[in-house]
N, C-alpha and C positions, 0 to 999 in steps of 0.2 A: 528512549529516555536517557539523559545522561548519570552515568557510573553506571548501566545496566551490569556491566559485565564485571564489577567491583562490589558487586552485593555478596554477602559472606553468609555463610548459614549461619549464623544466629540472626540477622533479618529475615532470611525465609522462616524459621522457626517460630519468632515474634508474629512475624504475618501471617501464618497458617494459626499461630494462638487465636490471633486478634480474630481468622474467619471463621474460626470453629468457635469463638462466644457469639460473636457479631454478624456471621455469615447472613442468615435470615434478615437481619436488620439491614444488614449493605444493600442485599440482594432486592428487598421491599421497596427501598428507597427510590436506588436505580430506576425498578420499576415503574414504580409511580412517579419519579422525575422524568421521563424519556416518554416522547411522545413515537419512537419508533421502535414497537416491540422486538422487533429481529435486532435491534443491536443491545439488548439490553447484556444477555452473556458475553458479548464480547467485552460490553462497560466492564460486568464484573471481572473479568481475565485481567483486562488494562490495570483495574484495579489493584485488583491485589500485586502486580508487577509494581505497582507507583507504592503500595502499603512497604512492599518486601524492600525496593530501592530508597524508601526513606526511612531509617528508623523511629517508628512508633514508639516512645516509653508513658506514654500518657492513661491511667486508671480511671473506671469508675465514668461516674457521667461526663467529666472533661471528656473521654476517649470518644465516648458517642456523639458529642457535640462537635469532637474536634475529624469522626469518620462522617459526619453527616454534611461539614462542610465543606472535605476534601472532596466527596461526592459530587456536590452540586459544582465544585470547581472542574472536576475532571469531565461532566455533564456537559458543563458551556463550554471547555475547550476542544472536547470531541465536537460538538457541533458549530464552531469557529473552522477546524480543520476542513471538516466537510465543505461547510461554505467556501470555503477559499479555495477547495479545491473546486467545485461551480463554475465560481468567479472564474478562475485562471481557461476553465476549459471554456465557455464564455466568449471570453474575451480573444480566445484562438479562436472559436466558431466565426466569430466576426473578421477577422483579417482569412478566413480562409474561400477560398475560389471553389473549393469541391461539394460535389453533390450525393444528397444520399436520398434515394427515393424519387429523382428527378427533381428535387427541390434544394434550394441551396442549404451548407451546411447550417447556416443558422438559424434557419426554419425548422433543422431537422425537430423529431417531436421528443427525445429524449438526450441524455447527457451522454449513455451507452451508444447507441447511434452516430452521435458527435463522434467520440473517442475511437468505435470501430471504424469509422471513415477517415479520419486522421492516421491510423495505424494502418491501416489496408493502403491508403496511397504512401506512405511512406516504406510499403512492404514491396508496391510494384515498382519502386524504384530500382529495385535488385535485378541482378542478373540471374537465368536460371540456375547456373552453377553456386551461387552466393546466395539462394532463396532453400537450394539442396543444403548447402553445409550447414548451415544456420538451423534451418528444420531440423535434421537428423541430429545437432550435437543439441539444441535448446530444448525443443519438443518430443523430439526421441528421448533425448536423454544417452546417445550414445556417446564414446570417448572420442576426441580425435584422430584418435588409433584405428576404430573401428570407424568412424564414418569413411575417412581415408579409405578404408578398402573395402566400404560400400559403393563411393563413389570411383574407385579403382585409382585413387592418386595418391601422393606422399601427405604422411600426416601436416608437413610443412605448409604445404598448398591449401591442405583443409584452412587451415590458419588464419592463411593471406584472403582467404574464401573471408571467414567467419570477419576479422577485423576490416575487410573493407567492407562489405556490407553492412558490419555492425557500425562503423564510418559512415555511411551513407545514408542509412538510417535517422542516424542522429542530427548529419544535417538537414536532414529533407524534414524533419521536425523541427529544427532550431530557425529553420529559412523560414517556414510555415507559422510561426510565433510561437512557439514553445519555447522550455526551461533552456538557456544559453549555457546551463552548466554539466 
């Protein structure tokens, strides 16, 4: 969201006001606006982020007229986001040559499918050294200090490891029809 990082506590504080009278009421709505129950806590989380990053000074029945439409707005453009992100994946199933299940990608039967088939060929693009550095500092979680002398070479190398893969990566998605950015 923009200014997230510009919200000052007396917005968190108005916002934590506003869901400690209104909480139940935010939370109902959601509810009952959103045909997908697993993302309903997340609405509310998103929400109160968008409450605390814009300041609220609105009382009394304005406030719940003016929480109930900011709801249904936040409602349609979570499920815009989503869409479009569908669409985009989609629209690469279709330009793409690869198979998942023996059947081509756009057949595939889900969007997670698509996406680990997109990610998986753009994985085997790597070299075994570059598939090494990448794991251990992404997945591991370890430093380049330590993968370095997991893999027994200079943290420098790890480096050149982790940016050309991460390089190659990005093209073998950007080739594929993915984001150019």
């Amino acid at each position: 969201m923009p200014g997230e990082s510009a919200v000052s506590s007396d917005n968190i504080a108005a916002a934590a006001r506003i869901f400690k009278e209104h909480g139940s009421f935010i939370y109902n709505v959601i509810r009952y606006k959103t045909s997908d129950a697993s993302l309903v806590d997340d609405l509310f989380q998103d929400f109160f982020l968008a409450v605390a990053a814009n300041r609220v000074s609105l009382q009394g029945p304005k406030l719940k007229a003016f929480l109930y439409r900011a709801i249904i707005n936040d409602i349609r453009d979570s499920a815009r986001r989503v869409q479009r992100y569908r669409n985009l994946v989609n629209k690469y199933a279709e330009n793409c040559d690869f198979t998942v299940n023996n059947q081509a990608l756009k057949n595939a039967s889900s969007i997670e499918e698509r996406v680990d088939a997109i990610i998986r060929n753009a994985w085997e693009s790597l070299s075994p050294k570059e598939t090494s550095a990448i794991s251990l500092r992404y997945l591991e979680g370890y430093s380049i200090t330590e993968v370095g002398q997991k893999m027994q070479i200079k943290p420098a190398t790890v480096s050149r490891y982790i940016c050309i893969g991460l390089g190659k990566m990005r093209q073998c998605l950007n080739h594929s029809g993915g984001d150019k950015t």
